[in-house]
C-alpha positions in Angstrom: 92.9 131.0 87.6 92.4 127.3 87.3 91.9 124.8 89.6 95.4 123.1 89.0 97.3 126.8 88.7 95.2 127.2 92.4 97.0 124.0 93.9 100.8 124.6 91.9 100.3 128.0 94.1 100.3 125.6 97.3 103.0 123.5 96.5 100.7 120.3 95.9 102.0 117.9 93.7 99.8 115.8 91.6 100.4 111.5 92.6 98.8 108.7 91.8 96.2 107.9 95.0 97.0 104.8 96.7 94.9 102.1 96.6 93.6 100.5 99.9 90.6 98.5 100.3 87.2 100.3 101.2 87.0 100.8 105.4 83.5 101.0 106.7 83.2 102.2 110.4 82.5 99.2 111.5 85.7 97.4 109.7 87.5 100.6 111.8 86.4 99.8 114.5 86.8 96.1 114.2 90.3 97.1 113.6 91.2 99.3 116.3 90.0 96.3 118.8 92.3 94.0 117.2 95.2 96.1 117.3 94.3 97.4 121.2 93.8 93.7 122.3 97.6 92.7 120.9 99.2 95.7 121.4 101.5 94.2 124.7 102.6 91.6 122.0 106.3 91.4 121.2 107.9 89.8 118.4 108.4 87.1 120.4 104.5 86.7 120.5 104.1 87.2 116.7 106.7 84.8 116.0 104.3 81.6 117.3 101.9 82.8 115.0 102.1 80.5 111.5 100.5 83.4 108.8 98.9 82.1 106.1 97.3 83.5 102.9 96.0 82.5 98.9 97.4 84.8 96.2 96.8 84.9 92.2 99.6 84.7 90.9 99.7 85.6 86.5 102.2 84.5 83.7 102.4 88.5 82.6 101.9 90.6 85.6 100.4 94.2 85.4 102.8 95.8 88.0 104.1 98.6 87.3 107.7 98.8 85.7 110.4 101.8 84.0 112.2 101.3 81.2 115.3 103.6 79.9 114.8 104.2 76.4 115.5 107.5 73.9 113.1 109.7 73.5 110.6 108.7 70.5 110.8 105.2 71.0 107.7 104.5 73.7 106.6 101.7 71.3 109.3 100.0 69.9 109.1 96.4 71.2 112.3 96.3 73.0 110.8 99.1 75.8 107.4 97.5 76.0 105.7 94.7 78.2 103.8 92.0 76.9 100.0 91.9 78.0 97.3 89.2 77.5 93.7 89.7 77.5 93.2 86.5 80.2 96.6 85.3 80.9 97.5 81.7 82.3 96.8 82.2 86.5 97.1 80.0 89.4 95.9 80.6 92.7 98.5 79.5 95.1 98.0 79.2 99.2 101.3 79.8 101.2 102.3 80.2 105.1 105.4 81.8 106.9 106.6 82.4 110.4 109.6 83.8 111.8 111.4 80.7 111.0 110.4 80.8 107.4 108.4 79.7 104.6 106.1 76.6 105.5 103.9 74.9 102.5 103.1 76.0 99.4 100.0 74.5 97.6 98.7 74.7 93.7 95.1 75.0 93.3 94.1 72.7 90.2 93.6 74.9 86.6 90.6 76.4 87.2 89.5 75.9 90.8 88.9 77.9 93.3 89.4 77.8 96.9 86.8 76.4 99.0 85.8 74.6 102.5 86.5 70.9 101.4 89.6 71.8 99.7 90.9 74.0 102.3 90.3 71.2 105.0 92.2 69.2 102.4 94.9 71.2 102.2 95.2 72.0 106.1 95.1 68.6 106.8 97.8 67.6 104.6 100.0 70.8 105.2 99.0 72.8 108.7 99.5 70.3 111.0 103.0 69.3 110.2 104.5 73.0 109.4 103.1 74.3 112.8 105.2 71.8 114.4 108.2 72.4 112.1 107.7 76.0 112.8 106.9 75.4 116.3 104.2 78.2 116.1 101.2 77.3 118.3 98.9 80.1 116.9 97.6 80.0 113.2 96.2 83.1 111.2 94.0 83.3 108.6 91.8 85.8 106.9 87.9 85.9 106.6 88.0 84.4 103.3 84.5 82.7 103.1 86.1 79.7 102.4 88.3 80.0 105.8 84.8 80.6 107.5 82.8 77.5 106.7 81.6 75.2 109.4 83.9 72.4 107.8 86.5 74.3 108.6 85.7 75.5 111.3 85.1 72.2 113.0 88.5 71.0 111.9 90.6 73.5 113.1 88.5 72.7 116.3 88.9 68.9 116.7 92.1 69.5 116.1 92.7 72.1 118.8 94.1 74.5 117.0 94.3 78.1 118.0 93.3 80.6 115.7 94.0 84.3 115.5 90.8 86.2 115.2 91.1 88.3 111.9 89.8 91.9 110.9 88.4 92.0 108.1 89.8 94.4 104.9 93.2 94.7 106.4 95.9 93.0 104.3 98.3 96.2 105.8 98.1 94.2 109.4 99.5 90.8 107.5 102.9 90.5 106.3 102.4 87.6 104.4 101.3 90.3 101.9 104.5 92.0 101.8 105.8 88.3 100.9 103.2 88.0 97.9 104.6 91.0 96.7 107.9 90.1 96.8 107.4 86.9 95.1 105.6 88.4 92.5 108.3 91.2 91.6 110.9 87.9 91.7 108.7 85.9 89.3 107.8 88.4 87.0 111.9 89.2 86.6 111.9 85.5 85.6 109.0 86.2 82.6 107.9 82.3 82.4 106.1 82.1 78.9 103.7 79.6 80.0 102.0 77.9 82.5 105.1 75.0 83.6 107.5 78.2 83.5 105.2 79.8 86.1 104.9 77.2 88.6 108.8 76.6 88.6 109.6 80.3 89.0 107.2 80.4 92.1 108.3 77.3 93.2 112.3 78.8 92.7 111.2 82.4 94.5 110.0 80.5 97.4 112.8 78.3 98.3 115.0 81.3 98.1 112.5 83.6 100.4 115.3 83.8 103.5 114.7 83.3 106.5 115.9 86.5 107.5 113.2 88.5 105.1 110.9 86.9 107.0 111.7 87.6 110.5 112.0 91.1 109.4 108.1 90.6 108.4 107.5 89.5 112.0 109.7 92.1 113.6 107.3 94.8 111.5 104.0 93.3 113.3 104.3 95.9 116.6 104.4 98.7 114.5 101.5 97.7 112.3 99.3 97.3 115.4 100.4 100.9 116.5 99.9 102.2 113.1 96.5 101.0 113.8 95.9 102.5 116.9 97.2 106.2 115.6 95.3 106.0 112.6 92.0 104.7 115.0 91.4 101.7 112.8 92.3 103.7 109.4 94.6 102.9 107.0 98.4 102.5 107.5 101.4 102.8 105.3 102.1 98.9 105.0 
């Protein structure tokens, strides 16, 4: 009897595994004292917290998608999706609370983020939408970039309270949920080209509501919980 025949025996279906980014112990347990230290935080709590992330975003994205079509037909045009070798990208850095989407800033073709530009963009964008937002705590990953002592010094000379990140756990920050979402949004849009990108992010994020995004916020007790059971593991977000 094969292997397979073996599992079919025991009701085990074959999927797809999902794909989470590598956890050392040490990220575990990094983790697991993250989510202990907030776990008395309500949403009230989470909502003074301004999240903020960078995401690539691609003129043909690579997420997954169905078609209907007759049997036969897998590669007639009308049931396929276009691909590009090294498609037109931009790398876009966006915040949210529970009040909604703050800034959204375009990297320049062909740079990437780093400490002069982030301290750029902070300064010209954090500032203002944590008083907009009237969040007094502001999250960011452990991006290098994020981490750099010309960053660091900004955020403090300008007294700005910063929420101590994990590292490897997109699943604890919703703002990932809200890349997502754009990116389903801007695919459905299929720009052809790099103008028709920028508009149809530009479009997704002026429509983001605001109640989508308390809904993220509302979501944050359970993350740290999921956390906690899985002892710094990974969750289902």
């Amino acid at each position: 009897m094969t292997i397979s025949r073996r599992l079919s025996g025991y009701a085990l279906k074959s999927y797809k595994p999902a794909r989470k980014p590598l956890l050392t112990k040490t990220m575990k347990t990094k983790r697991l004292a993250f989510a202990m230290e907030h776990r008395s935080w309500t949403v009230a709590d989470w909502s003074r917290v301004l999240f903020s992330d960078e995401s690539m975003f691609e003129q043909f994205t690579s997420r997954q998608r169905f078609v209907r079509r007759p049997v036969g037909k897998r590669f007639d045009e009308r049931f396929t999706v276009p691909t590009m070798k090294h498609p037109p990208s931009i790398m876009v850095w966006g915040a949210f609370s529970s009040c909604g989407t703050a800034g959204l800033y375009f990297l320049p073709k062909g740079q990437t983020m780093n400490g002069q530009r982030y301290v750029k963009l902070l300064e010209e964008k954090l500032l203002l939408h944590m008083e907009v937002h009237k969040c007094s705590i502001f999250m960011q990953d452990g991006a290098p970039c994020h981490r750099s002592k010309l960053v660091s010094d900004f955020l403090k000379k300008k007294k700005i309270r910063v929420l101590t990140w994990p590292g490897n756990s997109p699943d604890l920050n919703p703002i990932e949920n809200l890349w997502r979402q754009m990116k389903d949004q801007v695919a459905k849009r299929q720009p052809s080209n790099m103008n028709e990108l920028i508009n149809a992010i530009k479009l997704t994020w002026i429509n983001i509501s605001k109640e989508y995004c308390q809904t993220l916020i509302d979501s944050m007790p359970h993350r740290v919980e999921q956390v906690i059971a899985s002892r710094g593991g990974h969750t289902k977000y």
